[in-house]
C-alpha positions as CSV (number, residue, x, y, z in Angstrom):
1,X,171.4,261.3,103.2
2,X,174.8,262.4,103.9
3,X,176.5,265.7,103.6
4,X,178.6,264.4,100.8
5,X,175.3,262.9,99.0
6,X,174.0,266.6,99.7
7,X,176.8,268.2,97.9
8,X,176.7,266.5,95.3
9,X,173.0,267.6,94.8
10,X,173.1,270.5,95.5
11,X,176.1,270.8,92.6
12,X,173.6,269.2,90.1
13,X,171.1,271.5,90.8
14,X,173.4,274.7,90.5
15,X,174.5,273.3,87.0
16,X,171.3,272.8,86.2
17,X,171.0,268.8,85.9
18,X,168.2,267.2,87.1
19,X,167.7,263.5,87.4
20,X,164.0,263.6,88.6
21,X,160.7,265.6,89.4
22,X,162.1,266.1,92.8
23,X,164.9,268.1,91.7
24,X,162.5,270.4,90.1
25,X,160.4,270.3,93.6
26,X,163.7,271.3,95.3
27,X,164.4,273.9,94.0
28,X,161.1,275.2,93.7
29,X,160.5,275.6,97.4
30,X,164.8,276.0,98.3
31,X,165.5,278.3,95.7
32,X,168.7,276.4,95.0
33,X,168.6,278.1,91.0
34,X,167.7,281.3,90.8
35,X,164.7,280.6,88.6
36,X,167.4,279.4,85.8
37,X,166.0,275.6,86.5
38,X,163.8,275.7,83.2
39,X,167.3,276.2,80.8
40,X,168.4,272.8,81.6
41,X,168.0,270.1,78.7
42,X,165.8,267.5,80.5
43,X,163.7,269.9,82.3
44,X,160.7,269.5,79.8
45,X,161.6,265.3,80.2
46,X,160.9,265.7,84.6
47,X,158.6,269.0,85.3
48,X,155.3,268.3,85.8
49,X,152.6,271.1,86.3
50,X,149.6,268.7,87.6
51,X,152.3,266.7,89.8
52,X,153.6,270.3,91.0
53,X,150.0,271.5,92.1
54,X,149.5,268.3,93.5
55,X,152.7,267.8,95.7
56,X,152.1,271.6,97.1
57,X,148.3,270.9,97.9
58,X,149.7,268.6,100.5
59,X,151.1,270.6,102.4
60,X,148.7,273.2,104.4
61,X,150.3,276.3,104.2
62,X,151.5,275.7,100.4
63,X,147.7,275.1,99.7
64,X,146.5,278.3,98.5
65,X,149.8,278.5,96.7
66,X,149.0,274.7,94.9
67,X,144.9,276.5,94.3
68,X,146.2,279.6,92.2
69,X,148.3,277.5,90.3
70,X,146.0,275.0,89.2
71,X,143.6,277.4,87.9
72,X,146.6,278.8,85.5
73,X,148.3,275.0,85.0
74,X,146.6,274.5,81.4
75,X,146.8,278.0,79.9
76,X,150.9,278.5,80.9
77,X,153.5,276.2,79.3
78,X,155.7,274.8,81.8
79,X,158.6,277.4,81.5
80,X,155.9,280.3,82.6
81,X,154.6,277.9,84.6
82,X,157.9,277.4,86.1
83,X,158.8,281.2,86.7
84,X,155.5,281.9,88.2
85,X,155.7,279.0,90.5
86,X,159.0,280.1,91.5
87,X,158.1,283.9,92.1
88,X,155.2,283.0,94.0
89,X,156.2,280.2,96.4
90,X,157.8,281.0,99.7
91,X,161.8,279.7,99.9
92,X,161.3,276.9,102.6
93,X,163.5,275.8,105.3
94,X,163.4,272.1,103.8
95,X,161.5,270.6,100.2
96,X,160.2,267.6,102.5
97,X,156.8,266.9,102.4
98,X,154.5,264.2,103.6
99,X,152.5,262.6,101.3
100,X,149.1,261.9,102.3
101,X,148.1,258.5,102.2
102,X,144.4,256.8,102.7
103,X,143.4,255.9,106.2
104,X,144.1,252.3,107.3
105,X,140.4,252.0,108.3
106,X,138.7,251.6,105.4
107,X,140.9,249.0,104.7
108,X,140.6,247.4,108.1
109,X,136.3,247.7,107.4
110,X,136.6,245.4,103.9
111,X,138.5,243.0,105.4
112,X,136.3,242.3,107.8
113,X,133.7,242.2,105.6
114,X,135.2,239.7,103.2
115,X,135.8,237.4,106.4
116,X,132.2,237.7,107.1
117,X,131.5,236.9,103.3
118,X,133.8,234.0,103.7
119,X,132.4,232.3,107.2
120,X,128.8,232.6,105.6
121,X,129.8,229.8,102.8
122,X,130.9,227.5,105.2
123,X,127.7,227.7,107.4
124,X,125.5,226.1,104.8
């Protein structure tokens, strides 16, 4: 991303217009908003509580953080979800993180087995 393409988010966000969840995300952990993120027309159309909780849980030190607030996810609606999120998150030096995928191996282990399932017809 460029510094222009950054500019021009970072404008969006201050005006409050978000074009996806990861706006939201951004300024969750930036602090881009001030916690005024919630007044903007499409927020209830891209925030997410359950994808919230579940993009924090992957990151370790935002874990205990992404614990608390799924215990409170289904008794808050999204704007006190929002402002409690907001107050309680550390401002982070970047709203980048990895996503966790599922290890190569076990996919690597069924292959092989299908192989194996595969010579054995030919055998006969």
């Amino acid at each position: 991303m460029d510094n222009n393409e950054k500019k021009l988010k970072l404008y969006k966000i201050e005006h409050l217009e978000i074009d996806s969840f990861f706006d939201c995300m951004s300024d969750l952990l930036l602090k881009l908003t001030n916690g005024k993120l919630y007044k903007s027309n499409d927020f209830d159309k891209h925030f997410s509580q359950f994808m919230v909780c579940r993009y924090l849980s992957m990151s370790k030190h935002l874990l205990p953080y992404a614990e608390y607030l799924n215990t409170v996810q289904t008794t808050l609606d999204k704007k006190s979800f929002y402002q409690l999120a907001y107050s309680l998150i550390p401002k982070q030096k970047t709203s980048f993180i990895r996503y966790i995928k599922k290890p190569k191996k076990a996919k690597e282990i069924e292959t092989s087995e299908q192989t194996y399932q595969y010579n054995d017809l030919f055998e006969l």
